[in-house]
NUZA-310600 format. One record per residue (C-alpha): x, y, z; residue in one letter. Coordinates in steps of 0.1 Angstrom, whole numbers. Example, Ala and Ser with C-alpha at 12.3 -4.5 7.8 and 13.67 -1.06 7.14 Angstrom:
2
X,Y,Z,residuo
123,-45,78,A
137,-11,71,S
***
This chain:
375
X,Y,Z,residuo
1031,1317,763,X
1066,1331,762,X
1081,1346,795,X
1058,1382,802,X
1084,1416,808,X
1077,1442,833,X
1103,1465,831,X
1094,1492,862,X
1101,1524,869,X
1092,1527,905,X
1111,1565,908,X
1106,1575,872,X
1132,1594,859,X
1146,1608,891,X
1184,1598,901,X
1210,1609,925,X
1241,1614,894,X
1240,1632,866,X
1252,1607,838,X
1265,1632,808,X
1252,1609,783,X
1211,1602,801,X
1191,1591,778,X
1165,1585,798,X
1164,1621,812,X
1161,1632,776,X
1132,1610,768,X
1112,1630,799,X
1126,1659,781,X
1103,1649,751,X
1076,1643,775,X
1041,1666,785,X
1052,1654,822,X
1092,1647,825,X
1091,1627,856,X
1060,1609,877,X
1078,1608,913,X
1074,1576,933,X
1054,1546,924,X
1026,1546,950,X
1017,1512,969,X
983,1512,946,X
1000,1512,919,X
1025,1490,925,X
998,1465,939,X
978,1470,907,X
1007,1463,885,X
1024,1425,908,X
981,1413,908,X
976,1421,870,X
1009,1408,857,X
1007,1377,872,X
970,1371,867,X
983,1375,828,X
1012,1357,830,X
1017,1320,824,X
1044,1300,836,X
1071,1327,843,X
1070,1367,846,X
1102,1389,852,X
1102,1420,867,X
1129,1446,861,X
1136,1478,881,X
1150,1507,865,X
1149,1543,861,X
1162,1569,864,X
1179,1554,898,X
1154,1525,909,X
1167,1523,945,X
1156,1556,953,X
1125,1538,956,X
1134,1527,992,X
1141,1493,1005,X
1105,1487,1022,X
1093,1491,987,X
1113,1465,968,X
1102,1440,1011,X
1065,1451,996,X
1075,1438,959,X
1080,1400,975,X
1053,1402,997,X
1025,1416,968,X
1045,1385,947,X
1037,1360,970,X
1002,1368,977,X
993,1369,944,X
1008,1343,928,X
984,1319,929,X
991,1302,898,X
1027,1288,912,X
1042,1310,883,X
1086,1308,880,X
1091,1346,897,X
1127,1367,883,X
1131,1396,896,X
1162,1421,887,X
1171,1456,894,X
1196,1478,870,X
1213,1506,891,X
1241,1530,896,X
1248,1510,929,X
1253,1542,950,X
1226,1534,975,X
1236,1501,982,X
1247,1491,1017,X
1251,1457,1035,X
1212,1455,1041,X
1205,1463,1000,X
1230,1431,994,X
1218,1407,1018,X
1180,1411,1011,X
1191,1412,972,X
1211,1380,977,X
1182,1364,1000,X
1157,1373,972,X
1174,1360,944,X
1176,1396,925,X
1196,1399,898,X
1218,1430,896,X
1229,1453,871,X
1255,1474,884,X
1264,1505,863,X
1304,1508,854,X
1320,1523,823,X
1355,1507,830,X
1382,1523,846,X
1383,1552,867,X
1393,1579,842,X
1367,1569,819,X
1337,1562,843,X
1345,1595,861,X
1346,1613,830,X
1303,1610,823,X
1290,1593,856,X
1289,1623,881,X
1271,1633,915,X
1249,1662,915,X
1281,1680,927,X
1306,1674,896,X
1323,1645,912,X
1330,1611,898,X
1311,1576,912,X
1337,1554,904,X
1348,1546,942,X
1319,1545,953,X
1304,1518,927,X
1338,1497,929,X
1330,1496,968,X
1293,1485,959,X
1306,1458,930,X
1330,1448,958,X
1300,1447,983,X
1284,1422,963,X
1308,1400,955,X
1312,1398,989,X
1271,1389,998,X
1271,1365,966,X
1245,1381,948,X
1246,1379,914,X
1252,1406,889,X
1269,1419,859,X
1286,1452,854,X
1269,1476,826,X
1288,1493,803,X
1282,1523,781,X
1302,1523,751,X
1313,1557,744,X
1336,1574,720,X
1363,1577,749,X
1356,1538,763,X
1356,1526,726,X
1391,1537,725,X
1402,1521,755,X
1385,1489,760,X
1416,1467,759,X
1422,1488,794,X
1387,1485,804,X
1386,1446,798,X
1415,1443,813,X
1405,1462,845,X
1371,1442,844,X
1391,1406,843,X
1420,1413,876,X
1393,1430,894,X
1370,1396,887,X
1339,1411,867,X
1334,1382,844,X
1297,1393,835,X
1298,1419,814,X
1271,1440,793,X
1282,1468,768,X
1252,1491,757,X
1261,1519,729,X
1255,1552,737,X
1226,1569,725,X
1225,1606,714,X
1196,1627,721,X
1165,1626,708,X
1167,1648,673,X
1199,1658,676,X
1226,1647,646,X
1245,1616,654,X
1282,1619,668,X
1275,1658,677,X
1285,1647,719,X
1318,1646,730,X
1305,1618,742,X
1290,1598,711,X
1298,1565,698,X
1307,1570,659,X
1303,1540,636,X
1339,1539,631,X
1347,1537,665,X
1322,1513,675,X
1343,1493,649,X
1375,1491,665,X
1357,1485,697,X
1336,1456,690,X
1371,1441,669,X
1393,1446,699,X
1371,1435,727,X
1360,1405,702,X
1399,1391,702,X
1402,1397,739,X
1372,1375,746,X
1381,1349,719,X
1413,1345,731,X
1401,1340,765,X
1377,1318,755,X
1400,1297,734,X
1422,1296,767,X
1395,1281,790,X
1390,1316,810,X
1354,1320,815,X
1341,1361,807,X
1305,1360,799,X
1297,1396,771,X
1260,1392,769,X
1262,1400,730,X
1288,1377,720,X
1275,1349,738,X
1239,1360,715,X
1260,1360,687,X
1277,1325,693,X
1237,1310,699,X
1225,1322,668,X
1251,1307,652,X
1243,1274,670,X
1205,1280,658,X
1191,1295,688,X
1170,1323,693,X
1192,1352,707,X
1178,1365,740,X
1186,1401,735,X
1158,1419,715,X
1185,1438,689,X
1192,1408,674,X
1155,1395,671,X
1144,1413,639,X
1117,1425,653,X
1101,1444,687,X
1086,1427,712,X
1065,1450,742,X
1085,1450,773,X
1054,1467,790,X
1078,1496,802,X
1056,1507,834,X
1059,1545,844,X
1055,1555,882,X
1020,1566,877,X
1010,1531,857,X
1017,1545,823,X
1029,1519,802,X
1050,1523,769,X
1061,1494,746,X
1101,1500,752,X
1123,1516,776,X
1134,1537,741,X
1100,1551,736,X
1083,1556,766,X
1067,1588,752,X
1035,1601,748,X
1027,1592,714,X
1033,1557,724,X
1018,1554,757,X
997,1520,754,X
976,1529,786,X
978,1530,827,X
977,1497,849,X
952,1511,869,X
928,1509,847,X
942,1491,813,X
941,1454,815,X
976,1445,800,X
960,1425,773,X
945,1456,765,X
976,1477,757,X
998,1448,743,X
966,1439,713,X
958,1472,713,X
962,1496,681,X
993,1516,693,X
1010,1483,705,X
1004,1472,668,X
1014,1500,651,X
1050,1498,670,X
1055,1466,664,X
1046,1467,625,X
1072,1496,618,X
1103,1476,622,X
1095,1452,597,X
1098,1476,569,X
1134,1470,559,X
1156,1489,534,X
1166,1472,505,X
1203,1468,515,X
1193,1445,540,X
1179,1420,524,X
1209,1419,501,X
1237,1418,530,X
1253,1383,535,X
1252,1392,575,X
1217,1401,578,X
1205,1368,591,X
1226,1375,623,X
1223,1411,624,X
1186,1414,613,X
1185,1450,612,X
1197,1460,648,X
1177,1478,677,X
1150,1501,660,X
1165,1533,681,X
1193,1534,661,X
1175,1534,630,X
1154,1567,634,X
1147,1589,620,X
1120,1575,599,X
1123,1584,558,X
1090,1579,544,X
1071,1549,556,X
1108,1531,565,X
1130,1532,589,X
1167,1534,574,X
1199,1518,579,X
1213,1511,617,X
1234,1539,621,X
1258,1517,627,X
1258,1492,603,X
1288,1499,587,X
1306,1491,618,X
1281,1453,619,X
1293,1446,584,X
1331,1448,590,X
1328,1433,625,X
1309,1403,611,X
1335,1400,581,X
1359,1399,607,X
1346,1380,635,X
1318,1354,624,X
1341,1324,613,X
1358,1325,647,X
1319,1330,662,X
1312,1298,639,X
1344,1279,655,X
1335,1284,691,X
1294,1276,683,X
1309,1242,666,X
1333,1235,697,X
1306,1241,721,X
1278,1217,703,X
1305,1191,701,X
1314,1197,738,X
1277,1194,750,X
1267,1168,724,X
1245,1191,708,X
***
């Protein structure tokens, strides 16, 4: 059975800074209840015994939100104790957390570190450009503060990777960002595209990532990496490194590039559970832990229906030379559905140049690595 995803939301939507760009706040915009408060011990008992009664072999647990820590410490103490009760079966246990890092203190890093959590650690780059959409509830930028935290833990050797939102202003300046990310020694990177708003035009934010500047970005930060790379200097970007798989025949790891949706089992604070951290909304709420077995809600007819939709390709793709890497891209940014389809990626024109432009040199270091590990 492949590795079973829990990705948690023990504080809902809540969060100490007001991230211009949310796009989580906007889904609980689109929602009969916007946010479910705190995950109660119940609950969160409920959720650790059922998953791992269905999983087999391995489970992974991801906290999110909305700001996960706001959860508390004790909580996250009661997440390894419920674990180790009730894994009876001896199952391989990950555990990771994705947060703005604002919380986190010398106790946070040593019982992350102890407890083998991975960390995602919100940064968009440099301080203009993180300060300009990552702001406290009183207007000011993070960007100290989360440099301290990244800093922090370094320091307590737990293990993370900074996130990055690609927006129209980082796209521009990534060479600065990438830079700033390689003296400062954050060599684990992940870039996520902005998303706009539920129902609202594409590129309408002064915020929003436009296909033609997702281009240049993906281009330049592509012959940074490769030219890294090609000198021996290790910087791990989660989506290149998919890229250069696939092009060694593996399966990527990040769903995007899988053709297809899988359920992630997105679990709300009250036990709702939704199919993907994008649609965790009403229409495709799957059921509740509490009283939903989670074989339940990932056969059952909504589950089915989500995972159906993506398939339905337009025509284009299945003439494009680049599909077999790009397979269509994440479903979000492919809505609005036309007809019975979901159209183009919105930004596919910026796949098809990147791939023009970058796949033989994606092919070269694939080839170099197989030859390296005898593959």
């Amino acid at each position: 059975m492949p590795l079973l995803n829990f990705l948690i939301k023990p504080a809902s939507g809540s969060c100490n800074i007001r991230c211009r760009y949310c796009f989580y706040h906007d889904i609980g915009e689109n929602r009969d209840v916007a946010s479910y408060g705190k995950m109660s011990e119940e609950t969160l008992e409920l959720l650790v015994q059922k998953a791992l009664e269905a999983a087999e072999g391995s489970v992974f647990f991801g906290f999110q939100g909305g700001e996960p820590t706001l959860a508390g410490l004790d909580f996250y103490r009661r997440v390894v104790e419920l674990q180790q009760k009730y894994n009876r079966k001896k199952l391989r246990i990950f555990n990771a957390i994705q947060t703005n890092g604002i919380l986190l203190d010398a106790e946070w890093a040593d019982f992350l570190a102890q407890n083998h959590f991975l960390v995602g650690l919100s940064l968009d780059g440099t301080k203009e450009i993180h300060d300009a959409n990552r702001l406290d509830p009183l207007g000011k930028g993070t960007f100290n503060r989360v440099l301290k935290t990244a800093q922090l833990l370094t320091a307590k050797q737990v293990e993370f990777n900074v996130l990055t939102v690609v927006t129209r202003q980082s796209a521009r300046y990534i060479d600065r960002i990438y830079g700033f990310f390689r003296r400062s020694g954050l060599l684990w990177q992940q870039y996520i595209p902005c998303l706009d708003p539920l129902g609202e035009e594409r590129g309408s934010n002064p915020y929003s990532l436009t296909p033609e500047a997702y281009t240049s970005f993906l281009k330049t930060l592509f012959d940074l990496w490769y030219r890294d790379v090609k000198a021996g200097n290790f910087i791990y970007i989660r989506y290149f490194e998919n890229l250069v798989g696939m092009a060694m025949g593996q399966p990527p790891e990040s769903c995007g590039l899988s053709g297809r949706c899988v359920i992630q089992n997105v679990v709300e604070a009250d036990g709702s559970v939704y199919p993907c951290d994008f649609y965790a909304l009403d229409e495709w709420k799957l059921g509740n832990i509490r009283t939903d077995s989670i074989a339940d809600m990932m056969n059952g007819e909504i589950a089915q229906r989500f995972l159906r939709l993506p398939q339905q390709l337009p025509e284009k793709c299945g003439q494009c030379e680049f599909y077999p890497i790009c397979r269509g891209g994440c479903r979000r940014d492919r809505e609005p559905m036309q007809g019975d389809c979901l159209p183009l990626n919105y930004f596919c024109p910026a796949y098809e140049e990147f791939f023009a432009y970058a796949l033989p040199r994606m092919k070269e270091i694939a080839y170099e690595a197989m030859r390296n590990s005898h593959f």
